[in-house]
C-alpha positions as CSV (number, residue, x, y, z in Angstrom):
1,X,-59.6,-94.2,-120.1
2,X,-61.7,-93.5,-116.6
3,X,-65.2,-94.1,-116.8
4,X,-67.6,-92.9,-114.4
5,X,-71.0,-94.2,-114.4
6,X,-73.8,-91.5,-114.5
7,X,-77.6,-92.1,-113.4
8,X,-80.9,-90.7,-114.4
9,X,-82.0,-89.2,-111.9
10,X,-85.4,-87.6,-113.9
11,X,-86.7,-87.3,-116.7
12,X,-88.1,-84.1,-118.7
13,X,-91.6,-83.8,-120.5
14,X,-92.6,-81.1,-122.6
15,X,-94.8,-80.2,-125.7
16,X,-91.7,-80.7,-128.3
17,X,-91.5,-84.6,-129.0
18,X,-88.6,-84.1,-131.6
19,X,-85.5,-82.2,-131.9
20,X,-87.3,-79.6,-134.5
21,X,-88.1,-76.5,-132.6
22,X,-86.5,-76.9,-129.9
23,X,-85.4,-73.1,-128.8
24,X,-81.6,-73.2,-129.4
25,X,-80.9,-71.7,-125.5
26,X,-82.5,-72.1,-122.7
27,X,-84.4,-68.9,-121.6
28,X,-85.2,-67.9,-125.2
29,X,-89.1,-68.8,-125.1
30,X,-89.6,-68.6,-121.2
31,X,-93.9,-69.3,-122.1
32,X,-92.7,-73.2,-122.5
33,X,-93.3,-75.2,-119.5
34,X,-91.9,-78.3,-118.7
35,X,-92.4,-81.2,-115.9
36,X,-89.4,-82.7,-114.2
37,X,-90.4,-86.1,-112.7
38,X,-88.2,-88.1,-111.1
39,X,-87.1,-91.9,-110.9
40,X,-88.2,-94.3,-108.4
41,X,-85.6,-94.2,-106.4
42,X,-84.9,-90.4,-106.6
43,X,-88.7,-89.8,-105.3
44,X,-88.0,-88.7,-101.9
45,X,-89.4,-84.8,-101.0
46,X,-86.4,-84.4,-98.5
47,X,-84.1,-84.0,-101.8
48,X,-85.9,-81.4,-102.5
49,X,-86.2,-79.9,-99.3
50,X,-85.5,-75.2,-99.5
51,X,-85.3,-75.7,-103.5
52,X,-88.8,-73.6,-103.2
53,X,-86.3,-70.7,-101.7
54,X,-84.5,-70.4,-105.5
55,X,-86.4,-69.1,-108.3
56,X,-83.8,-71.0,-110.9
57,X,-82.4,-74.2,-111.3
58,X,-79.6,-75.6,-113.3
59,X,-80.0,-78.7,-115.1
60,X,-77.3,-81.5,-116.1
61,X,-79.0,-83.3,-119.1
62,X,-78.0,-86.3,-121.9
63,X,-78.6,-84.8,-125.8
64,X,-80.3,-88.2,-125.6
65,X,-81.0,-87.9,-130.0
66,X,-77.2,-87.1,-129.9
67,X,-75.0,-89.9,-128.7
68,X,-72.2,-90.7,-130.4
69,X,-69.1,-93.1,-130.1
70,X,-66.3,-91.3,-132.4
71,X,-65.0,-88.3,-131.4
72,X,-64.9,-84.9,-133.6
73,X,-62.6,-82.1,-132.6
74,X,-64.5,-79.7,-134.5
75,X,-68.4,-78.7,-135.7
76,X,-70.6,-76.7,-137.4
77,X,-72.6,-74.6,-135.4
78,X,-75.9,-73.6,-136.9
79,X,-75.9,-70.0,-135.6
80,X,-72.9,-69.8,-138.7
81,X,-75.1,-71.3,-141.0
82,X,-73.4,-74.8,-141.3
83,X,-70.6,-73.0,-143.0
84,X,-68.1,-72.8,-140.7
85,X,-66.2,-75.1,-138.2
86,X,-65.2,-74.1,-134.6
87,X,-63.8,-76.2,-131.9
88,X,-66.5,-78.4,-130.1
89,X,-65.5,-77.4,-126.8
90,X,-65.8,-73.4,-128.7
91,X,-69.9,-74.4,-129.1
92,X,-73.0,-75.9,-127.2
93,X,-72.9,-78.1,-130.4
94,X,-74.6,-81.5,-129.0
95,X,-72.1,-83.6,-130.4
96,X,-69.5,-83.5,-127.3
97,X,-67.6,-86.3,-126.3
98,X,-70.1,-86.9,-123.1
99,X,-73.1,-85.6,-124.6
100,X,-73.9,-83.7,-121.6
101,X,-76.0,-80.4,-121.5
102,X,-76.7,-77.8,-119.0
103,X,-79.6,-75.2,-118.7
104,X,-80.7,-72.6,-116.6
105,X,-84.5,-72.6,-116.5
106,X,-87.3,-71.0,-114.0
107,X,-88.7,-73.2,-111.0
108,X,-92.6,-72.7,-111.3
109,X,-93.6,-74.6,-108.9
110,X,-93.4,-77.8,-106.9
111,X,-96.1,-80.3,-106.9
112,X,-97.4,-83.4,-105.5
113,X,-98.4,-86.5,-107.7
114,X,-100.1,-89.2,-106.4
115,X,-98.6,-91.7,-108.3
116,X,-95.4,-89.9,-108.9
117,X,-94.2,-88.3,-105.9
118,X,-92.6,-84.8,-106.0
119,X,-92.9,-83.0,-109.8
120,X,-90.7,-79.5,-110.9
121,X,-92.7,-77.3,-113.2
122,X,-90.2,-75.2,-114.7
123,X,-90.1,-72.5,-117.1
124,X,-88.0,-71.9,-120.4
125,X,-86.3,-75.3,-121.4
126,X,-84.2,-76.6,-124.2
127,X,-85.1,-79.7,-123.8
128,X,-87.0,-82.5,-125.6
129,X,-89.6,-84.4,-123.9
130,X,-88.5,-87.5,-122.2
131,X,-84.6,-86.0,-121.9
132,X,-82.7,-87.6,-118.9
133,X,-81.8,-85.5,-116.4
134,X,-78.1,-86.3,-114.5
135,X,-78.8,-83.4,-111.8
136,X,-80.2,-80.5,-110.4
137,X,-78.7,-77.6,-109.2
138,X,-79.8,-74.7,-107.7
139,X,-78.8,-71.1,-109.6
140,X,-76.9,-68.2,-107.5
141,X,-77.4,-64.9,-109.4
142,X,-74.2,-63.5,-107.2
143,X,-72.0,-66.5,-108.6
144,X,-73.5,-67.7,-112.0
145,X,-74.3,-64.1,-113.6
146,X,-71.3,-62.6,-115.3
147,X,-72.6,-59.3,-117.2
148,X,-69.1,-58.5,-118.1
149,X,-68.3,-62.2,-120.2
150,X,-68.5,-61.8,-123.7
151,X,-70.1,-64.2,-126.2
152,X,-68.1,-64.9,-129.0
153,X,-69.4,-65.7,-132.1
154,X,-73.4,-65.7,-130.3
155,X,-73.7,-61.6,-128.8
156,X,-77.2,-62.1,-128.8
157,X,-80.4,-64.3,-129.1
158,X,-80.7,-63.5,-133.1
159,X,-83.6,-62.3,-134.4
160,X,-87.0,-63.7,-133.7
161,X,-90.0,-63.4,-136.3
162,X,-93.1,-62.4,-137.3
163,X,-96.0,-65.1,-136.4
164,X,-99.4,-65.0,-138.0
165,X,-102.1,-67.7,-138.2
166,X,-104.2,-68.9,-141.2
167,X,-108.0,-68.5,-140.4
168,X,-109.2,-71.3,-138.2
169,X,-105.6,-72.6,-137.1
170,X,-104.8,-70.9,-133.7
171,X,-108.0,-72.2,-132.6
172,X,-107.0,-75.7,-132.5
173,X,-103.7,-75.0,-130.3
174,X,-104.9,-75.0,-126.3
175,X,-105.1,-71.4,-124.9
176,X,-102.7,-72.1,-122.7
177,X,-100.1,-73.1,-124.9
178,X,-100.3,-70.5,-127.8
179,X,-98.0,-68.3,-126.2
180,X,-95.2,-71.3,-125.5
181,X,-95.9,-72.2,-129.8
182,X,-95.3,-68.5,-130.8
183,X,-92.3,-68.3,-129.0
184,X,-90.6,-71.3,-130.5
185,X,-92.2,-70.3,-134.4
186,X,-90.7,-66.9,-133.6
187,X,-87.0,-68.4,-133.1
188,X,-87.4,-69.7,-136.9
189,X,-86.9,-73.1,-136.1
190,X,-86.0,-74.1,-139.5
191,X,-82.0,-75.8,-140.2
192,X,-80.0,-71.8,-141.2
193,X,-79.1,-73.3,-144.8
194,X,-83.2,-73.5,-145.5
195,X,-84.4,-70.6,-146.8
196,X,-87.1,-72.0,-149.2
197,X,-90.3,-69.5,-149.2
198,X,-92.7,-71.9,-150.5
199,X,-91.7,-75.2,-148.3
200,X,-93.6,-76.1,-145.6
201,X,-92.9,-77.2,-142.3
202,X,-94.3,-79.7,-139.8
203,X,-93.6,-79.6,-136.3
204,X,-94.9,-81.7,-133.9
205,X,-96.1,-79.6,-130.5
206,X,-98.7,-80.4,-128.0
207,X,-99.9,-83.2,-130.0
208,X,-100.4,-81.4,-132.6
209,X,-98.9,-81.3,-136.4
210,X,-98.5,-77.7,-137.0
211,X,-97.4,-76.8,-140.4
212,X,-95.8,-73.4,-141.7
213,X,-94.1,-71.2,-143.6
214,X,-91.5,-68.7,-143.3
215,X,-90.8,-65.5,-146.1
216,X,-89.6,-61.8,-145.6
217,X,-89.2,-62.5,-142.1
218,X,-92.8,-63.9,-140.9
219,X,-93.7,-67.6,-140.0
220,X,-97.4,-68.3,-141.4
221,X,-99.0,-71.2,-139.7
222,X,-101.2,-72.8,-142.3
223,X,-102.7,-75.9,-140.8
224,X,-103.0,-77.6,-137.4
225,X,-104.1,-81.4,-137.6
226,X,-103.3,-84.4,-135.2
């Protein structure tokens, strides 16, 4: 079998240290930010010289929590409730034979760190912090849109939820970054076959461990702790 070696080029950081609650497309909760900070030796600004022309970016990225060595022809995607198996090349199931993913998100801005040369804030990622990034891309509305493709089995986004807050909890979340944790609670992070009205939830955001609930279609945040 051909093998191809593939380097990291950079590496992703975000609010969401784990797997749970990550949004399940890119694009869904466009309030969570993300920095893009590169290798050593990928640290040059003239790679990145007229990306501040394009307001999107593609992203080649490792499901670095999903690596596998067998090979499974088919999955069960969560948008069918675990119930059903499609083809894995049918899915953006994470458990591909290269583990590869690819997301559009928005280009923010471009920064300068002292320490770590050239940084990409961008908008609306899927990924986990600390995801390796393969490549970077820049998006072309007039050759990556297709309004006419169809979407199979996922027409839409699904439905996003209710969010309230106990007394006290928002509070403890950063300004900033309430609007980034609403949008992923209102994506119902929970696995589709959980459906438990009285279990709660932890997920790990921001540093935080915030806890919750979901029934009759509204997620109740109950605690915030470290």
């Amino acid at each position: 079998m051909d093998t191809y070696e593939i380097k990291t080029i950079a590496r992703l950081h975000s609010d969401l240290p784990d797997k749970f609650g990550l949004p399940r497309q890119a694009g869904i909760v466009e309030e969570l930010e993300g920095r893009i900070v590169f290798e050593p030796e990928y640290r040059n600004p003239d790679a990145l010289r007229g990306l501040e022309g394009f307001s999107h970016l593609w992203l080649i990225w490792q499901f670095s929590e999903s690596v596998r060595e067998d090979f499974s022809p088919t999955v069960r995607p969560p948008r069918l409730g675990g119930n059903a198996r499609l083809g894995v090349f049918a899915t953006r199931s994470p458990f591909r034979p290269n583990a590869l993913g690819l997301s559009c998100v928005r280009l923010l801005g471009i920064e300068t760190d002292p320490a770590l040369g050239p940084v990409l804030r961008v908008g609306g990622a899927d990924l986990m912090d600390g995801t390796p990034i393969y490549d970077i891309k820049p998006y072309l509305p007039y050759a990556d849109s297709r309004p006419e493709a169809s979407a199979g089995f996922a027409p839409d986004p699904g439905e996003t939820l209710e969010v309230v807050f106990a007394p006290g909890t928002e509070e403890k979340i950063p300004a900033e970054k309430r609007a980034a944790l609403r949008g992923v609670l209102a994506q119902d992070p929970r696995p589709r076959y959980q459906k438990d009205p009285e279990r709660v939830y932890g997920l790990a955001f921001a540093g935080q461990n915030v806890k919750f609930r979901v029934e009759n279609g509204c997620v109740t945040v109950t605690e915030v702790e470290r």
